[in-house]
VEXMARNU-981626 format. One record per residue (C-alpha): residue in three letters; x negated, y negated, z negated. Coordinates in steps of 0.25 Angstrom, whole numbers, padded with zeros to 4 digits, always signed. Example, Ala and Ser with C-alpha at 12.3 -4.5 7.8 and 13.67 -1.06 7.14 Angstrom:
<sites>
ala-0049+0018-0031/ser-0055+0004-0029/
</sites>
This chain:
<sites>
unk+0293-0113+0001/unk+0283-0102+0001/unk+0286-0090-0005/unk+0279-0079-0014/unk+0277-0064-0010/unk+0289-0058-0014/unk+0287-0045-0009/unk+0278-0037-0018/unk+0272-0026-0006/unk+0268-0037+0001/unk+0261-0044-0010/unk+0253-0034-0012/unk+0249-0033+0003/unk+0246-0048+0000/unk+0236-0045-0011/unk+0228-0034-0003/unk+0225-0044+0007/unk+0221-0056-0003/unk+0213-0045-0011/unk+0204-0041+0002/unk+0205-0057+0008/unk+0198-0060-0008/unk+0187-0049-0005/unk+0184-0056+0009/unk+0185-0070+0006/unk+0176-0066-0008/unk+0165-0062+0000/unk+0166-0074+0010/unk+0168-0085-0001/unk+0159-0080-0011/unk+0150-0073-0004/unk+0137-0071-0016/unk+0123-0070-0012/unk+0109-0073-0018/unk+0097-0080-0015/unk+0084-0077-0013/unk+0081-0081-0026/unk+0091-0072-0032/unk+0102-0086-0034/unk+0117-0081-0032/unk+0125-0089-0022/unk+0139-0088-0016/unk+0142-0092-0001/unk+0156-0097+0002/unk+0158-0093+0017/unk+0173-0099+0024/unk+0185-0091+0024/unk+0197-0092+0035/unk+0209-0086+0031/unk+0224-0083+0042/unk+0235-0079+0037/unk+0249-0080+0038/unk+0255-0083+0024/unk+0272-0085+0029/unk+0276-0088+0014/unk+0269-0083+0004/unk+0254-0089+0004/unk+0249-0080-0007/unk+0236-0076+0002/unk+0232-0090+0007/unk+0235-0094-0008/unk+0223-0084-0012/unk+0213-0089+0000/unk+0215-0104-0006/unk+0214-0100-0019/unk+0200-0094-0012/unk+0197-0108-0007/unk+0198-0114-0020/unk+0190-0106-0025/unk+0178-0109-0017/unk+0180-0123-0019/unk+0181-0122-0035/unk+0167-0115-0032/unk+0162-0124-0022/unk+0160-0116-0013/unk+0159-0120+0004/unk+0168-0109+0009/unk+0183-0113+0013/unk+0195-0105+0015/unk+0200-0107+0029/unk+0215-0102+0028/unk+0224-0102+0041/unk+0239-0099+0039/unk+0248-0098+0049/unk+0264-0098+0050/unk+0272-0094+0064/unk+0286-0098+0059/unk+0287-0113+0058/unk+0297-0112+0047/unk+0288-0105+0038/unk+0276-0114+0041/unk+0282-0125+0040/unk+0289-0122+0026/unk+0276-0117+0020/unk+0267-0127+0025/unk+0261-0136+0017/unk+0268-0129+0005/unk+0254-0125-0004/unk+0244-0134-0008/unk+0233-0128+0000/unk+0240-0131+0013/unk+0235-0145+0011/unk+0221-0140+0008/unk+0217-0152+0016/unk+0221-0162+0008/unk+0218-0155-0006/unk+0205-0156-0015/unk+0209-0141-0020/unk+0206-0134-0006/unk+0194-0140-0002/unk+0188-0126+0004/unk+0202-0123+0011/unk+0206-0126+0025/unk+0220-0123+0027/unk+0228-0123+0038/unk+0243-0118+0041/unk+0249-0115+0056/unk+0262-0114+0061/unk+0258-0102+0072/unk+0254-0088+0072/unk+0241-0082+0067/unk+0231-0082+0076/unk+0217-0075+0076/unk+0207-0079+0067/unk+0203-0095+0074/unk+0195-0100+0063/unk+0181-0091+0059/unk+0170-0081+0063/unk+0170-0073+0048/unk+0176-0074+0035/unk+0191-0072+0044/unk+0203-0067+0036/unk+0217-0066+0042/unk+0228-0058+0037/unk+0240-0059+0051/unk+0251-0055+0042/unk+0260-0054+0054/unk+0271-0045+0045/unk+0276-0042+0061/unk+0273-0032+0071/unk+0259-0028+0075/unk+0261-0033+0089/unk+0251-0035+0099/unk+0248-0050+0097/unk+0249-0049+0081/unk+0238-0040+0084/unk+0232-0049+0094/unk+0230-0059+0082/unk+0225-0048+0071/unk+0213-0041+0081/unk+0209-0052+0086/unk+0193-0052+0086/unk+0195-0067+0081/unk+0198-0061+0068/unk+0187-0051+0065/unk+0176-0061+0060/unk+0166-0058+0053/unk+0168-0053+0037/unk+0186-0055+0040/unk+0198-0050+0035/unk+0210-0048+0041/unk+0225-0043+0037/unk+0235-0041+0046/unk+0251-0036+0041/unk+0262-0030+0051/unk+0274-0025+0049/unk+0276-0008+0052/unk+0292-0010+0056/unk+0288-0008+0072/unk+0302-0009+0080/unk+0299-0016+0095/unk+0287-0007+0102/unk+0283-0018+0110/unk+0280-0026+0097/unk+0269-0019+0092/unk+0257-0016+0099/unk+0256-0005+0107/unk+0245+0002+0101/unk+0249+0002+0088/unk+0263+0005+0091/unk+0257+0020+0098/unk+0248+0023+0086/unk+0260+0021+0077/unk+0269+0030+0085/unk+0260+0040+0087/unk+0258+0041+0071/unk+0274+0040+0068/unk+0274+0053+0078/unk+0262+0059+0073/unk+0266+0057+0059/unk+0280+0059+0060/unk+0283+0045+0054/unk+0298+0040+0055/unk+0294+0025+0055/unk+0284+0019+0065/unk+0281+0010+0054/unk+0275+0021+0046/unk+0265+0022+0057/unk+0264+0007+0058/unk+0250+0004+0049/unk+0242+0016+0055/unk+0244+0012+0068/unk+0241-0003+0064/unk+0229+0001+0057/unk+0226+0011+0069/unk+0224+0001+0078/unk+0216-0010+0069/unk+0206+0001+0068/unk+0202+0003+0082/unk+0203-0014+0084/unk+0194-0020+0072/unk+0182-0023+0076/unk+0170-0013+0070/unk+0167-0018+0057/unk+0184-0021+0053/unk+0190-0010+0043/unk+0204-0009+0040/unk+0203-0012+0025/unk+0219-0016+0021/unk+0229-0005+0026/unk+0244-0006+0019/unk+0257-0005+0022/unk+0268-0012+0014/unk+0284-0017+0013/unk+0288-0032+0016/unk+0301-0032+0012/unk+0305-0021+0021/unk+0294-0020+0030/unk+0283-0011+0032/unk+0271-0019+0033/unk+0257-0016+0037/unk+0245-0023+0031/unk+0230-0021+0036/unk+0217-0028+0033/unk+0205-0027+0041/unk+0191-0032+0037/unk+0176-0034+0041/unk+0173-0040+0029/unk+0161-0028+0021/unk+0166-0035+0008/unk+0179-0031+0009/unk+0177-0018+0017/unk+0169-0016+0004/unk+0180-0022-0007/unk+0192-0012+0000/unk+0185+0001-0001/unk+0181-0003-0017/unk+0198-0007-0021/unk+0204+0005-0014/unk+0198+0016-0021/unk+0204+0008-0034/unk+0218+0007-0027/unk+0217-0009-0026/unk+0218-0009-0011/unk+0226+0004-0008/unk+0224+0007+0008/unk+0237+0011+0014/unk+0236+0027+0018/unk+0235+0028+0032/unk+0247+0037+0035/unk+0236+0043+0049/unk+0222+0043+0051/unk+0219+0030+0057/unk+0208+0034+0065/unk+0211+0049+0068/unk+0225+0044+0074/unk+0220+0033+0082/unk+0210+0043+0088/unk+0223+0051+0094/unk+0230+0036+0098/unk+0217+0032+0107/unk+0213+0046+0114/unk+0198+0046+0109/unk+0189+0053+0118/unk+0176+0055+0112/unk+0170+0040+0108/unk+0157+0036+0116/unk+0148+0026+0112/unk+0148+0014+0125/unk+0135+0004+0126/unk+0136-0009+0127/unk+0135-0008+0143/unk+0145+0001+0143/unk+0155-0007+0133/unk+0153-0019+0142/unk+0158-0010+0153/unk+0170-0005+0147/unk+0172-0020+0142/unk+0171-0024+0156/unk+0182-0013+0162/unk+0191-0017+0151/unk+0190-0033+0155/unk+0193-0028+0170/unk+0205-0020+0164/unk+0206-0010+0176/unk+0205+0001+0168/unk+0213+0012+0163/unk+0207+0015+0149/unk+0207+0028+0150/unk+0199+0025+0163/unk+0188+0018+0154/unk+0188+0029+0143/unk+0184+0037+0155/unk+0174+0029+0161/unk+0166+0024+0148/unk+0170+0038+0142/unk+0176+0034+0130/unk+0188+0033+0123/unk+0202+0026+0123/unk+0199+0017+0109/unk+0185+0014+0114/unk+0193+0006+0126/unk+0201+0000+0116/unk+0190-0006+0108/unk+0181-0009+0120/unk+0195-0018+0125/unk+0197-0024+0113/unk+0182-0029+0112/unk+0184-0036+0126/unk+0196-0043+0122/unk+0189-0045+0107/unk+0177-0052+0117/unk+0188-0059+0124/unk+0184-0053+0137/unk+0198-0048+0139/unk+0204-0056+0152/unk+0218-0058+0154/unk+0225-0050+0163/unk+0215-0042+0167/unk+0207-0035+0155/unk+0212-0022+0146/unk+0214-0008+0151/unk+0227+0003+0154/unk+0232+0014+0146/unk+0242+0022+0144/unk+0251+0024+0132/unk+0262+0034+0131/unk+0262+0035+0145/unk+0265+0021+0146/unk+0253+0012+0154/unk+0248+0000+0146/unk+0235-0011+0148/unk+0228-0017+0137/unk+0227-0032+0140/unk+0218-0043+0136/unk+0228-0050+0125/unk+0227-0035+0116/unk+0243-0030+0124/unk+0245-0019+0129/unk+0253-0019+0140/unk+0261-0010+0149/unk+0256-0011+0163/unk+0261-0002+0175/unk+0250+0003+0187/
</sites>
């Protein structure tokens, strides 16, 4: 049987998110305009919704109360919600347990396509805009979790996405390598007794120098479920709610959680900037080319094109965005404290010997 939010912090994590997924969908679903000839109109565009509701489908309740909403109006947009569900037991005693899941067969959802998989969430499969996914993991960041989060599939034109993790690190090797060195660095630097203090910052670190230009980090929180420290953050395109955000904070309706370091002053010490140059398209192609060889150090490439060690990063992360990347072969080497490791084409780093 399905279950209510029981947890109060978590709610509230909830409604955040279902207040900024109303903003966007607003603006896709009634989007008003006016004709030359000074007649108002509203054009309904279509909304695809992931998410991984487990036992309490408060969120999916509000996106098909959306869908019915545009069909009370008549209007041709449809809500296209996707919900997934790894653990059979779960899936399959929740299936089929609300009205909506047999949208197909009903008159009251005639602008909703639903459908329910037993399997985990995949990158979005289903649109080119209008994307909203919130990966409400509840684990680890680990490197395929994040895999499925900053995958270019989901940064579609005017989207949304939420992504939850838990802070309570305990197996290294569990959580991507990257963000586990920010997070170290800022437990030392700030004299943290808990890496989990350090946890969101390093998260919200790494998202910053991965979004694709344009993406702002625009939901940044940290909360208890039950006893777990959780992390929640929410990345946008979408000008409308980019807009919406900065007019609800000043008014304490969407507090930001304080970032306990300067995001962007800290991660400047994590990647050894050198001074940034400018590189033109020739010369990108070039770098993109070296890295798709993968026979490079990178602190070789930042000596060759002159540039710095974040500017590999993003140039390799581009060639695997393109899907250029080829297996076994493509990435580049570095060294992290004092250890040797290779960026391959799946996202991993891996330890290598020479």
């Amino acid at each position: 049987m399905a279950k209510l939010c029981v947890n109060t912090e978590k709610a509230k994590q909830r409604s955040l998110a279902t207040i900024l997924t109303e903003v966007h969908y607003s603006d896709v679903a009634f989007n008003k305009f006016v004709m030359l000839d000074g007649t108002p109109r509203i054009k309904s565009d279509d909304y695809t919704v992931y998410s991984m509701p487990a036992q309490v489908w408060d969120f999916e309740q509000h996106m098909v109360s959306n869908a019915r909403i545009m069909q009370e109006f008549n209007l041709k947009g449809r809500v296209s919600l996707h919900c997934f569900e790894n653990d059979p037991d779960i899936y399959n005693q929740e299936n089929n347990s609300r009205i909506f899941h047999l949208a197909a067969k009903s008159p009251l959802y005639k602008n909703l396509d639903y459908q329910y998989t037993n399997g985990n969430i995949p990158p979005n499969q289903h649109c080119k805009k209008n994307f909203c996914g919130w990966f409400d993991f509840c684990g680890w960041p680990t490197p395929d979790k994040l895999d499925v989060v900053f995958n270019k599939d989901n940064y579609v034109k005017n989207s949304l996405i939420f992504v939850t993790f838990a802070n309570n690190w305990r197996l290294r090797d569990c959580i991507h390598p990257e963000i586990y060195s920010i997070a170290q660095r800022i437990k030392a630097e700030k004299s943290f007794e808990q890496l989990s203090d350090a946890a969101t910052d390093a998260v919200e670190a790494y998202a910053s120098t991965v979004l694709p230009r344009g993406w702002k980090i625009v939901l940044s929180q940290e909360y208890l479920a039950a006893r777990t420290p959780m992390t929640m953050l929410g990345f946008t395109n979408c000008k409308t709610v980019i807009k919406k955000v900065k007019e609800m904070e000043p008014l304490g309706c969407l507090k930001r959680r304080k970032p306990k370091t300067d995001r962007k002053s800290y991660y400047k010490k994590v990647t050894q900037y050198a001074e940034r140059r400018s590189l033109n398209r020739v010369t990108t192609e070039e770098l993109a080319a070296d890295l798709i060889r993968g026979n490079y150090h990178r602190d070789e490439l930042c000596k060759i094109y002159s540039i710095n060690a974040k500017q590999v990063s993003a140039a390799w992360n581009w060639v695997k965005r393109r899907g250029d990347a080829v297996p076994d072969q493509s990435g580049y080497r570095f060294n992290r404290c004092g250890k040797p490791f290779v960026a391959v084409h799946d996202g991993v780093y891996e330890l290598y010997e020479d």
